[in-house]
N, C-alpha and C positions, 0 to 999 in steps of 0.2 A: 504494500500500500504506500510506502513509503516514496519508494522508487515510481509510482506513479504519481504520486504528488511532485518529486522532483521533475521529471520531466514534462509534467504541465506547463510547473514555472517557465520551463525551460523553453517550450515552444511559443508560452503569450509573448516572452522576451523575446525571443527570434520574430515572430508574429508581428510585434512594436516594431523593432528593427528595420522590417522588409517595407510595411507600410508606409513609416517613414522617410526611406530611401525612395521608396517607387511617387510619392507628392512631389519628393525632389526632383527628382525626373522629370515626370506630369510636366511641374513646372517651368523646369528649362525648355522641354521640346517646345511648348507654349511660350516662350518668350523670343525662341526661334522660328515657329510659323507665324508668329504676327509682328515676325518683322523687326521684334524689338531689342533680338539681340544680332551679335553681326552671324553670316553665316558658316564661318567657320565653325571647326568641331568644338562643341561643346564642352566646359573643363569643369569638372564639379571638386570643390575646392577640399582641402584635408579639413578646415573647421568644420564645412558642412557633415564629412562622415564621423568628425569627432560629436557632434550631437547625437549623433542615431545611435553612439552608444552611451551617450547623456541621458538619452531618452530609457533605454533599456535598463540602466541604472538606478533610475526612479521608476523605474516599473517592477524591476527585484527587489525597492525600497516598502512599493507598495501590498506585495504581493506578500512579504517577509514576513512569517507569524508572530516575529518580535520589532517589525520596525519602527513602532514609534518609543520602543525603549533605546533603538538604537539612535532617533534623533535626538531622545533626551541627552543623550550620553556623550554626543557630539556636538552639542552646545558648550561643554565643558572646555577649557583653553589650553588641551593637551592636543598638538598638532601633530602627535603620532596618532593619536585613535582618531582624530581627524582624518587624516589620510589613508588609514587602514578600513575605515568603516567602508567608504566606496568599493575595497580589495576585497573586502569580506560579504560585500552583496553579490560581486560579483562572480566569487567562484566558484557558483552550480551553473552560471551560465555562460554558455559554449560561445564564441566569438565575438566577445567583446575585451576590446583594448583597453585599459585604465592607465590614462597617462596625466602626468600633474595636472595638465588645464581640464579635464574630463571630471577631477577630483572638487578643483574650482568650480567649475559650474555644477557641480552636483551641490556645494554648499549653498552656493550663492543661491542657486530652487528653493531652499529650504529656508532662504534668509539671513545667513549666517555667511560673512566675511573671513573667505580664505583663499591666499593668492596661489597659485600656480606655485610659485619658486617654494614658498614657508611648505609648499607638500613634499617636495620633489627632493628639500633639505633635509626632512626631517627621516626620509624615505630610504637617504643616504646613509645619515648617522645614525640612525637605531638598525644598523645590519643585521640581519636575522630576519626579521619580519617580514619582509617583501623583496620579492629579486624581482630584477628585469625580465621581461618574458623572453622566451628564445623563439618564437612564434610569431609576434605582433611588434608594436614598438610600446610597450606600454611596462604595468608594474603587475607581478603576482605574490598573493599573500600567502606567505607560509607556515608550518604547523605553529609557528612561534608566535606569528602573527594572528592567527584565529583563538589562541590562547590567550593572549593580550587583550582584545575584544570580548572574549569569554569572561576574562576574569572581569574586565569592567561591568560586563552587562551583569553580572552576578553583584558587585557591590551595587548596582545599583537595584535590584529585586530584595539586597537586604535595608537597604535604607528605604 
């Protein structure tokens, strides 16, 4: 049962993703048949696909059975769990990149001021918790790092 629950999550996220991308698209071809863009080939730029996994990000936020203890948790002005929380939605799901500025706008959704660079530093100096993907260009959390989160989200069930 378990394993079908994860893989639900896993296809709305995929599902968000493609939707998102395919508007993008829509879009462009339409700014190209009316003329309004030149008609050379089309270039859909790296921010635009860094949203589609911005998007999927707060939809693993949303879907999360603990996510709004993990936004409570990430109000707090520890910019390792800050940056680890996005790492941590995201890895039951299958292709998305989590890079500093993906981390950034995932706060900045929620209302909460966090820059690209303060992720990407602190991502650096608490080694252990997240490596570089070898896959994408982005960051992946490790057993250290879901431990890290674990234990926060635990003091905060006891407070």
């Amino acid at each position: 049962m378990k394993k079908v629950k994860k893989l639900e999550n896993e296809f709305a996220v995929l599902k968000a993703l493609f939707e998102t991308r395919f508007a993008e698209l829509k879009a462009e071809i339409r700014k190209v048949l009316d003329g309004k863009a030149p008609k050379a080939a089309v270039k859909v730029s790296t921010r635009r696909a860094a949203n589609g996994h911005h998007n999927a990000l707060l939809h693993a936020l949303k879907v999360h059975k603990r996510g709004k203890d993990l936004l409570r948790i990430g109000k707090q002005r520890d910019q390792l769990l800050r940056s680890l929380i996005p790492l941590y939605l995201a890895k039951d799901v299958a292709g998305v990149d989590v890079n500093s500025g993906a981390i950034s706008a995932f706060w900045k959704a929620q209302g909460i001021s966090f820059a690209g660079p303060n992720a990407a530093k602190a991502l650096r100096e608490h080694f252990g918790n997240a490596t570089l993907s070898k896959v994408g260009k982005g960051w992946v959390i490790t057993p250290n790092g879901i431990k890290y989160v674990d234990a926060a989200l635990g003091k905060r069930m006891a407070a």
